[in-house]
C-alpha positions as CSV (number, residue, x, y, z in Angstrom):
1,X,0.0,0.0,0.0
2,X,1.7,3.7,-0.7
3,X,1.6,6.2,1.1
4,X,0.1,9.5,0.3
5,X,2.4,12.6,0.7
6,X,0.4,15.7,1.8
7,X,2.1,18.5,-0.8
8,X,0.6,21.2,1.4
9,X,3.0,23.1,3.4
10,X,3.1,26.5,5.1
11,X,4.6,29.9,3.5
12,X,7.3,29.6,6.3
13,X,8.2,25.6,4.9
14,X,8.2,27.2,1.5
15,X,10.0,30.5,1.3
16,X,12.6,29.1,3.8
17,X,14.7,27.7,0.6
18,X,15.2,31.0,-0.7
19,X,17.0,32.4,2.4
20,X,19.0,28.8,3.2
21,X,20.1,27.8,-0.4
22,X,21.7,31.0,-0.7
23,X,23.8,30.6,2.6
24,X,24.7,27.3,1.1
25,X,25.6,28.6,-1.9
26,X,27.5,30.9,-0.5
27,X,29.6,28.6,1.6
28,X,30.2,26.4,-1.0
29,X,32.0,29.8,-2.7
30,X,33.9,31.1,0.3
31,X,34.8,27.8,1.1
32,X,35.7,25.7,-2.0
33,X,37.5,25.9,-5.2
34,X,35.4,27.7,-8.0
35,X,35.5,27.4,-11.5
36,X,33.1,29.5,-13.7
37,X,33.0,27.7,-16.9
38,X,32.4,24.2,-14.5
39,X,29.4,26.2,-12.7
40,X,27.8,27.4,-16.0
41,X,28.5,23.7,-17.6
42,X,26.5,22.8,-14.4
43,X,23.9,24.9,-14.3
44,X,23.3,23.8,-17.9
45,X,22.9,20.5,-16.9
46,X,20.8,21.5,-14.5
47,X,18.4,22.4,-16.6
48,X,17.6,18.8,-18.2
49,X,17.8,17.5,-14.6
50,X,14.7,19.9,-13.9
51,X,13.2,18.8,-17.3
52,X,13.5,15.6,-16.4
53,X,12.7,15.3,-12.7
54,X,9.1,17.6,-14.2
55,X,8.4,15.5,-16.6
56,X,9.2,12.0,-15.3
57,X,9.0,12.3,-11.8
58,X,6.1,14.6,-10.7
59,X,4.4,13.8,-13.7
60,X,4.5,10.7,-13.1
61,X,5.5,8.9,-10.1
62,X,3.9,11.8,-8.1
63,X,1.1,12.5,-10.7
64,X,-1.8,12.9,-8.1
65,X,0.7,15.0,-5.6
66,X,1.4,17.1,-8.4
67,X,-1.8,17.3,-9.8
68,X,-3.0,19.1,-6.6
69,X,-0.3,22.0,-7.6
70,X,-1.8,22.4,-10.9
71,X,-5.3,22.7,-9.5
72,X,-4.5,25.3,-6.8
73,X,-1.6,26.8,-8.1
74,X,-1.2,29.5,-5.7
75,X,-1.4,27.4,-2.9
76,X,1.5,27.0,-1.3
77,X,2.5,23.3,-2.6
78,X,6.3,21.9,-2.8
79,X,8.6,19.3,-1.1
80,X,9.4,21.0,2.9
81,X,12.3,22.8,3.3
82,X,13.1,20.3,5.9
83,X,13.5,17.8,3.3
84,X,15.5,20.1,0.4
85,X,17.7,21.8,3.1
86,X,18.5,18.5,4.8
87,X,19.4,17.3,0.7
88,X,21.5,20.9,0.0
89,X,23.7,20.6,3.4
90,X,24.5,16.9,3.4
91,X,25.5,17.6,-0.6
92,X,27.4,20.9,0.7
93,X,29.3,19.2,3.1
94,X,30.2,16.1,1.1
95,X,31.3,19.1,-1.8
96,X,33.4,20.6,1.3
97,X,35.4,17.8,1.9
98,X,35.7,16.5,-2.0
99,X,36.8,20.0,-3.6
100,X,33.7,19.9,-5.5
101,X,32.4,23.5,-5.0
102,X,31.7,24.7,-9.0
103,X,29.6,21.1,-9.5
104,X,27.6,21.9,-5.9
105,X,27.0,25.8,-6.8
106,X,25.6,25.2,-10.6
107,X,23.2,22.4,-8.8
108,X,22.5,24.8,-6.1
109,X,21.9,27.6,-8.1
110,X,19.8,26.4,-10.6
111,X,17.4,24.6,-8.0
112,X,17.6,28.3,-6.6
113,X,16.7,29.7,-9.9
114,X,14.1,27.1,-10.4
115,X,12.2,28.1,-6.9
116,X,12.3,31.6,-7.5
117,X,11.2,31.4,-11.3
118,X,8.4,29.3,-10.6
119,X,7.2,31.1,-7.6
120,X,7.4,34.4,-9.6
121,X,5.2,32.5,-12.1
122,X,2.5,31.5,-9.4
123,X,2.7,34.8,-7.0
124,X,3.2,37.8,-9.0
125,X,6.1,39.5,-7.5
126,X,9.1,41.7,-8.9
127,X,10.7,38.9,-11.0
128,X,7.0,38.8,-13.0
129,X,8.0,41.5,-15.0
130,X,11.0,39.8,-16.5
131,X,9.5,36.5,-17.5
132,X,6.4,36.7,-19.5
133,X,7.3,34.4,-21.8
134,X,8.3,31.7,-19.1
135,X,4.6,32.3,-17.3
136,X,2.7,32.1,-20.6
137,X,4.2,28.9,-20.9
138,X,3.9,27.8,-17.3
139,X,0.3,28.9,-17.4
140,X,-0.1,26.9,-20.6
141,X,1.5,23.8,-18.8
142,X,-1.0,23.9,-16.1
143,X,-3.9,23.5,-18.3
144,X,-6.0,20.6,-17.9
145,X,-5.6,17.5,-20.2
146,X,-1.8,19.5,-21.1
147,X,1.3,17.5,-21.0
148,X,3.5,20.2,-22.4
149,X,6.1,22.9,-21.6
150,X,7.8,21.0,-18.6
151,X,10.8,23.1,-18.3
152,X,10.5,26.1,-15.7
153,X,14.0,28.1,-16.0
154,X,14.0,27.3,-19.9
155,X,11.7,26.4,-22.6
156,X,15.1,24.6,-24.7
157,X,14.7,21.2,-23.7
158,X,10.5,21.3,-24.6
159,X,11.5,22.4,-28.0
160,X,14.2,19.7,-28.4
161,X,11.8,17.3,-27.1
162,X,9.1,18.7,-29.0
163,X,7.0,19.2,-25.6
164,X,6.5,23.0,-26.6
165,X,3.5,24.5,-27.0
């Protein structure tokens, strides 16, 4: 029998991520070797990682979870912070002690970047202004019986994988 993961969480679970990722990010770049071309080859792989994980994952495994996001889409709805900061520091501190600070940032970064994009999309805020294209898309995606434009950050991988619309 599965269990049922309640999705709902409270503004405080949500928005923590975008105060405690940055600290993390941060430490990873005071404290670690840095290499900007190996954060932006990260970051870009980052971006099929969020494809994917959209795609295959919550559209999937955790289609009825999910589903709950697309129906109340301003409702706060995610994985706890508990659970992604818990993720972020064990991966920090394992980057720490392995000199792998660029590969740790450009993951970091662009779950960072995916949060605050995606938030801007749901709850209009300053970023808003800067991403109508993404929203329209994101709006699009969220449209009942629509199993198109997955990506969040980008629309690249939905045209390569002809998911665009």
């Amino acid at each position: 029998m599965s269990k049922k993961i309640n999705w709902l969480i409270s503004p405080y679970e949500y928005y923590a991520d975008f105060v405690v990722i940055p600290i993390f990010i941060f430490a990873s770049v005071i404290f670690n070797s840095f290499s900007i071309v190996l954060l932006l080859l990260v970051l870009t792989i980052w971006t099929i990682i969020e494809y994917i994980m959209h795609r295959f994952v919550f559209h999937r495994k955790f289609r009825k979870e999910h589903w709950q996001h697309h129906i109340n889409a301003e409702e706060y709805i995610g994985v706890s912070t508990i659970k992604t900061s818990a993720i972020f520091f064990i991966l920090l501190i394992g980057a720490l002690f392995t000199n792998l600070g660029s590969l740790y940032t450009g993951i970091a970064l662009g779950y960072l970047l995916y949060i605050v994009i995606h938030d801007a999309m749901h709850h209009e805020n300053f970023i808003t202004k800067f991403i109508p294209n993404l929203r329209k898309n994101h709006e699009e995606h969220h449209k009942f019986g629509k199993e198109v434009n997955f990506g969040v950050i980008t629309s690249f991988w939905d045209r390569i994988f002809k998911t665009y619309e």
